[in-house]
PyMOL commands that place a pseudoatom at each C-alpha (Angstrom):
pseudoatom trace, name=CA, resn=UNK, resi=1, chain=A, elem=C, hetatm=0, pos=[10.525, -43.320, -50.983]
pseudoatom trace, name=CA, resn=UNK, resi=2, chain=A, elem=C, hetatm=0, pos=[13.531, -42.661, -48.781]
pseudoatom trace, name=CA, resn=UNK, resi=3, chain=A, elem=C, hetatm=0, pos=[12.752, -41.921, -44.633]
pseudoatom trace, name=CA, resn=UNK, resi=4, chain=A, elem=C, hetatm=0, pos=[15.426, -40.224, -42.597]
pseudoatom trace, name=CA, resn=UNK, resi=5, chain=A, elem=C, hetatm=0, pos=[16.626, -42.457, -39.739]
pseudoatom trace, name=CA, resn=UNK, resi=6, chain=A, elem=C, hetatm=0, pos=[18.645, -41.721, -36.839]
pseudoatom trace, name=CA, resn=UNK, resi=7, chain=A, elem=C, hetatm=0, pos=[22.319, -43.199, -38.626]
pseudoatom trace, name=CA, resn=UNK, resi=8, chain=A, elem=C, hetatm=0, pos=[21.902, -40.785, -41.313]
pseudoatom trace, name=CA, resn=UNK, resi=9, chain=A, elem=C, hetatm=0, pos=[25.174, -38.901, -41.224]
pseudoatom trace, name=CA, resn=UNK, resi=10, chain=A, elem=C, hetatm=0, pos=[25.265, -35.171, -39.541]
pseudoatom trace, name=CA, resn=UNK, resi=11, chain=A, elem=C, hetatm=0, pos=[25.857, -32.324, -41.887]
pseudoatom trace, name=CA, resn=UNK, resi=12, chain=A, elem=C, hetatm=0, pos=[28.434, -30.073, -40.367]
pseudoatom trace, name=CA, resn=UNK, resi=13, chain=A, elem=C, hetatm=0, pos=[28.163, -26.396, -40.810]
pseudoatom trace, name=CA, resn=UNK, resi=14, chain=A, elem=C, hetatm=0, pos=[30.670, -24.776, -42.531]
pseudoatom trace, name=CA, resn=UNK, resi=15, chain=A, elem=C, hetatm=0, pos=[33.604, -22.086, -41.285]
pseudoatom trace, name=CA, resn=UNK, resi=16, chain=A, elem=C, hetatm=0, pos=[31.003, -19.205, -42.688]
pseudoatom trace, name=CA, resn=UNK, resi=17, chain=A, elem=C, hetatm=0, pos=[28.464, -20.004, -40.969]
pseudoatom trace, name=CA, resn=UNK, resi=18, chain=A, elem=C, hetatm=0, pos=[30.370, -20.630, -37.783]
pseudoatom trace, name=CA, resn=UNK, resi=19, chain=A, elem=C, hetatm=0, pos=[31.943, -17.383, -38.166]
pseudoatom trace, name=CA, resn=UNK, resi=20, chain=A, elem=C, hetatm=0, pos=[28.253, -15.851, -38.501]
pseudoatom trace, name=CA, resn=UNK, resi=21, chain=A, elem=C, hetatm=0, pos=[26.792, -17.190, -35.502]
pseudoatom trace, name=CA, resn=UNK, resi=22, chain=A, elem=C, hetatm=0, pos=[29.698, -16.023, -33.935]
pseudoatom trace, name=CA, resn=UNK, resi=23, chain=A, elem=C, hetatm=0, pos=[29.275, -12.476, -34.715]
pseudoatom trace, name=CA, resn=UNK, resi=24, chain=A, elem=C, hetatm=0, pos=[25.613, -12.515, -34.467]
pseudoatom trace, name=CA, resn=UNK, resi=25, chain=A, elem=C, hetatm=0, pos=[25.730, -14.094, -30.441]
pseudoatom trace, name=CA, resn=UNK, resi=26, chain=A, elem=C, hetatm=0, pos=[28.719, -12.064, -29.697]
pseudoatom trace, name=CA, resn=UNK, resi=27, chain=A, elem=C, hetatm=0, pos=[26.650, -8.720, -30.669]
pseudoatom trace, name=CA, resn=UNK, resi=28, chain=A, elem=C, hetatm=0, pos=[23.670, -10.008, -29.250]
pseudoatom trace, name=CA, resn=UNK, resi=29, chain=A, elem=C, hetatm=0, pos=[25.190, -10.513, -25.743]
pseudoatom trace, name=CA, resn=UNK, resi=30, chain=A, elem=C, hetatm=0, pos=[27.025, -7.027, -25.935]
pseudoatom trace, name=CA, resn=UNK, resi=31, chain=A, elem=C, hetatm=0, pos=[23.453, -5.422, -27.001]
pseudoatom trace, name=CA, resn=UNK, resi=32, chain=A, elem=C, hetatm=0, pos=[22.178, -7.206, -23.482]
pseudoatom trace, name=CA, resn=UNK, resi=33, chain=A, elem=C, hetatm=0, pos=[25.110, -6.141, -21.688]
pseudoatom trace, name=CA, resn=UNK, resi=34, chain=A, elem=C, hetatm=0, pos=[24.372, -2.056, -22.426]
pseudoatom trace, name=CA, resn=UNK, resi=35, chain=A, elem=C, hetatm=0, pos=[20.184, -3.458, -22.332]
pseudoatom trace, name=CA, resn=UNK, resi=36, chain=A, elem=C, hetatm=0, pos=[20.737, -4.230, -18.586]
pseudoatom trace, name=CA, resn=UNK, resi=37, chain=A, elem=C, hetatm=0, pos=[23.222, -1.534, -17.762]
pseudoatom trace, name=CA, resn=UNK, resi=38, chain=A, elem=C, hetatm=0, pos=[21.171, 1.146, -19.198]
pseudoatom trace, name=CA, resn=UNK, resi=39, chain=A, elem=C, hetatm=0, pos=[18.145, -0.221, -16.842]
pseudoatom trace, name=CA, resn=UNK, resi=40, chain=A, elem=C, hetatm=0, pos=[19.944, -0.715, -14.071]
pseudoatom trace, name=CA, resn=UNK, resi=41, chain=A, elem=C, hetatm=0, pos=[21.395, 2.920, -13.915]
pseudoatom trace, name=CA, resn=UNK, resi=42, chain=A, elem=C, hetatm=0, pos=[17.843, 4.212, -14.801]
pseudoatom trace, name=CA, resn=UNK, resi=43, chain=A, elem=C, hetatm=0, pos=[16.136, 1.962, -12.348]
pseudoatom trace, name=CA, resn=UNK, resi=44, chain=A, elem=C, hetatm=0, pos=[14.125, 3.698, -9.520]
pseudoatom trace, name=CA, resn=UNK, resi=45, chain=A, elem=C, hetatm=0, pos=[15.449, 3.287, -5.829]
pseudoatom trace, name=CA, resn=UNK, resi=46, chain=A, elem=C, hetatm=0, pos=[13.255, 1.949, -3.011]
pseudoatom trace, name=CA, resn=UNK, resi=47, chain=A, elem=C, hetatm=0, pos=[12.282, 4.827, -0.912]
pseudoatom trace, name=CA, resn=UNK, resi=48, chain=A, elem=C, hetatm=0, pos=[10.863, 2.374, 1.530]
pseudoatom trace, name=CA, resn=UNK, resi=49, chain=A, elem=C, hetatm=0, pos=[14.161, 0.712, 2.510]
pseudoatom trace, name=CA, resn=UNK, resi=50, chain=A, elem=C, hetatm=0, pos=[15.572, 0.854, 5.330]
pseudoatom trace, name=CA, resn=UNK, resi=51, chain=A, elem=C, hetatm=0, pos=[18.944, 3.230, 6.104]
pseudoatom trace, name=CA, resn=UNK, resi=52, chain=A, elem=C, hetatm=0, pos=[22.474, 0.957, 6.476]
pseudoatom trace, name=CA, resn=UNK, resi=53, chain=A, elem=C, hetatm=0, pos=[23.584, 1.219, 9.763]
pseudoatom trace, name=CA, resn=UNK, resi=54, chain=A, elem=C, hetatm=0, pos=[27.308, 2.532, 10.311]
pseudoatom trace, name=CA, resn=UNK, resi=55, chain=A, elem=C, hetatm=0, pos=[28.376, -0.949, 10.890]
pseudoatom trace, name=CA, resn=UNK, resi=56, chain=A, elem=C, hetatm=0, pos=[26.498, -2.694, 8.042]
pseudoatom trace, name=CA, resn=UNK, resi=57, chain=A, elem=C, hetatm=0, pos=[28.217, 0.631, 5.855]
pseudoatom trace, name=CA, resn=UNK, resi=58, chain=A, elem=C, hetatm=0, pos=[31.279, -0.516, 7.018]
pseudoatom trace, name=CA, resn=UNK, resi=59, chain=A, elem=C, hetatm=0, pos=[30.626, -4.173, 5.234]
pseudoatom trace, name=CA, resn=UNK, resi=60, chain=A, elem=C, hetatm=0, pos=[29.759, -2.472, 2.433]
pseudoatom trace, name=CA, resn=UNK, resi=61, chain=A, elem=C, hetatm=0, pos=[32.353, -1.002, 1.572]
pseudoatom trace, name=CA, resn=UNK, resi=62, chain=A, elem=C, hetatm=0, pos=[36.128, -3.041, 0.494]
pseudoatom trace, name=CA, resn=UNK, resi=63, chain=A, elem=C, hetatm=0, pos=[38.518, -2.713, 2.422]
pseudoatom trace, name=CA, resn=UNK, resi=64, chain=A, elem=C, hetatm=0, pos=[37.222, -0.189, 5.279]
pseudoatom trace, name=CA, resn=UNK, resi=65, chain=A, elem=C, hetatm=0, pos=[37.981, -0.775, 8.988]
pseudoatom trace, name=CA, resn=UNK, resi=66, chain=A, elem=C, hetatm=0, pos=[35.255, -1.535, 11.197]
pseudoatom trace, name=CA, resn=UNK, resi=67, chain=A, elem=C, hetatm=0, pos=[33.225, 0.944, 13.127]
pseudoatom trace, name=CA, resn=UNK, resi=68, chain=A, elem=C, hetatm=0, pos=[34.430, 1.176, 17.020]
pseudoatom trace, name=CA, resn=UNK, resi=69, chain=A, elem=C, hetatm=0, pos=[32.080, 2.472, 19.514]
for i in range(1, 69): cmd.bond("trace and resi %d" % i, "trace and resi %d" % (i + 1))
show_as sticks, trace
zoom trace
Protein backbone atom coordinates (compact mmCIF):
# COMPACT_ATOMS: atom_id res chain seq x y z
CA UNK A 1 0.00 0.00 0.00
CA UNK A 2 1.29 3.33 -1.26
CA UNK A 3 0.74 6.70 1.32
CA UNK A 4 0.97 10.15 -0.18
CA UNK A 5 3.82 12.16 1.38
CA UNK A 6 4.60 15.68 1.21
CA UNK A 7 7.58 15.19 -1.92
CA UNK A 8 5.02 13.71 -4.03
CA UNK A 9 5.17 15.87 -7.13
CA UNK A 10 2.28 18.71 -7.71
CA UNK A 11 -0.07 18.10 -10.54
CA UNK A 12 -0.42 21.28 -12.48
CA UNK A 13 -3.71 22.20 -13.95
CA UNK A 14 -3.95 22.44 -17.38
CA UNK A 15 -4.51 25.72 -19.89
CA UNK A 16 -8.47 24.56 -19.87
CA UNK A 17 -8.94 24.61 -16.73
CA UNK A 18 -7.04 27.80 -16.14
CA UNK A 19 -8.98 29.38 -18.77
CA UNK A 20 -12.26 28.13 -16.82
CA UNK A 21 -11.55 29.49 -13.57
CA UNK A 22 -10.81 32.44 -15.30
CA UNK A 23 -14.11 32.96 -16.79
CA UNK A 24 -15.98 31.62 -13.93
CA UNK A 25 -14.12 34.39 -11.18
CA UNK A 26 -14.16 37.03 -13.77
CA UNK A 27 -18.18 36.62 -14.07
CA UNK A 28 -18.51 36.06 -10.59
CA UNK A 29 -16.87 39.40 -9.58
CA UNK A 30 -18.85 41.33 -12.39
CA UNK A 31 -22.22 39.56 -10.96
CA UNK A 32 -20.98 41.25 -7.38
CA UNK A 33 -20.11 44.36 -8.97
CA UNK A 34 -24.02 44.99 -10.41
CA UNK A 35 -25.05 42.78 -6.73
CA UNK A 36 -23.67 45.81 -4.77
CA UNK A 37 -24.52 48.56 -7.19
CA UNK A 38 -28.03 47.53 -7.51
CA UNK A 39 -28.21 47.68 -3.44
CA UNK A 40 -26.51 50.54 -3.05
CA UNK A 41 -28.79 52.65 -5.44
CA UNK A 42 -31.85 50.92 -3.81
CA UNK A 43 -30.58 51.38 -0.32
CA UNK A 44 -32.77 53.52 2.05
CA UNK A 45 -31.29 56.97 3.27
CA UNK A 46 -31.00 57.87 6.97
CA UNK A 47 -33.69 60.28 7.73
CA UNK A 48 -32.09 60.77 11.08
CA UNK A 49 -28.83 62.34 9.83
CA UNK A 50 -27.87 65.31 10.29
CA UNK A 51 -28.00 68.26 7.31
CA UNK A 52 -24.18 69.18 5.79
CA UNK A 53 -23.43 72.46 6.69
CA UNK A 54 -22.50 74.97 3.74
CA UNK A 55 -18.94 74.58 4.62
CA UNK A 56 -18.80 70.78 5.10
CA UNK A 57 -20.94 70.96 1.34
CA UNK A 58 -18.22 72.77 0.17
CA UNK A 59 -15.70 69.64 1.08
CA UNK A 60 -17.92 67.61 -0.49
CA UNK A 61 -17.88 68.54 -3.45
CA UNK A 62 -14.30 68.46 -6.04
CA UNK A 63 -13.08 71.18 -6.87
CA UNK A 64 -15.56 73.95 -5.31
CA UNK A 65 -14.23 77.10 -3.59
CA UNK A 66 -14.77 77.50 -0.06
CA UNK A 67 -17.70 79.18 1.54
CA UNK A 68 -16.81 82.98 2.71
CA UNK A 69 -18.85 84.54 5.33
Amino acid sequence: MRTHTLLTPAIMISDDQLYQLAIFLGSVSMLLIVLYHFLEVNAENDDKATPLSAERKADTVPGAKPVRS
